[in-house]
C-alpha positions, -999 to 999 in steps of 0.1 A, spaced: 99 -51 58 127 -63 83 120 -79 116 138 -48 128 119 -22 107 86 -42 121 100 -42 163 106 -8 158 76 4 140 53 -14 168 74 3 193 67 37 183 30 28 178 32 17 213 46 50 224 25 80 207 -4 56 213 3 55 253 11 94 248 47 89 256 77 110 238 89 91 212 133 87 215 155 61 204 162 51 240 124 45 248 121 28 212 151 5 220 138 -5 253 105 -17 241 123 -38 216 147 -56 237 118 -64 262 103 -81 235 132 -103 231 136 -84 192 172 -78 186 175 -50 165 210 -29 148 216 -3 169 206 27 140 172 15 138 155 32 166 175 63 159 158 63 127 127 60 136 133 88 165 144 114 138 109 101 119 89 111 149 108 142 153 99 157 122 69 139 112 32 134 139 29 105 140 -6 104 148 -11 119 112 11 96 98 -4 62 116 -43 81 108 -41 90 70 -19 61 59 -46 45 36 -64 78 33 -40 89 3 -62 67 -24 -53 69 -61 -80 93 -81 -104 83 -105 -93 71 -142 -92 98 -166 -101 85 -201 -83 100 -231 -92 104 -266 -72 113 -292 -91 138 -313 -95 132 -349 -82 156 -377 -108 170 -401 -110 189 -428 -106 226 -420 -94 217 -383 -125 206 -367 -123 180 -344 -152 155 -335 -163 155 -298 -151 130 -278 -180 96 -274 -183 86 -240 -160 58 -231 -173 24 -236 -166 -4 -210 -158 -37 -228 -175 -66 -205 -149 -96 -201 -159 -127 -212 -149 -153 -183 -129 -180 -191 -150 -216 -188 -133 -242 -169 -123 -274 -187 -143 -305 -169 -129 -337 -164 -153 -348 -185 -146 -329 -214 -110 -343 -210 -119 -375 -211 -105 -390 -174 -105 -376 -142 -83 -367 -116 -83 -401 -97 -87 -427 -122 
C-alpha cells in the first residue's frame, strides 16, 4: 500500500470516527495538514468509497470475514456391483521436526 493509499485511508478513519461527512475536500485537508502529499484523485476515490460503502461496517468486519473450516475429500472407491466403501475419518499425519545440526556434530564451531 502507497503512502498515499495509507494518508488517505487514516483520513477517512479520522473522519467517520469523529462523525464527520466523509468528501474528498475534508479527506484532502487532513492529508496536507499532515504534511502527506498525495495525487489529487486519491481522496476522490476514497470519497466515492464512503459514498457507497459504511464505513463503519467496512472498518468493523474487516477481519471478521475468516476462511471456513477444511473440508476433507475422499475419493470413493469402485466395487464390484457399484458399492462404494464409506469414507475413514481423516487421519492427521504428525510432522516430525527437523533436529538442528550442533556445532559439535560438525566438528568446529562458529568462532574458532
Amino acid at each position: 500500500m502507497s503512502t498515499a493509499e495509507l494518508a488517505c485511508s487514516y483520513a477517512a478513519m479520522i473522519l467517520q470516527d469523529d462523525g464527520i461527512a466523509v468528501t474528498a475536500e475534508k479527506i484532502a485537508a487532513l492529508v496536507k495538514s499532515a504534511n502527506v502529499s498525495v495525487e489529487s484523485y486519491w481522496p476522490g476515490l476514497f470519497a466515492k468509497l464512503a459514498e457507497k460503502k459504511n464505513l463503519e461496517d467496512l472498518f468493523l468486519n474487516a477481519c471478521a470475514s475468516g476462511g471456513s473450516a477444511p473440508v476433507a475429500v475422499t475419493a470413493s472407491a469402485g466395487g464390484a456391483g457399484g458399492a462404494t466403501s464409506a469414507a475413514a475419518p481423516a487421519v492427521e499425519e504428525k510432522k516430525e521436526e527437523a533436529k538442528e545440526e550442533s556445532d559439535d556434530d560438525m566438528g568446529f564451531s562458529l568462532f574458532d
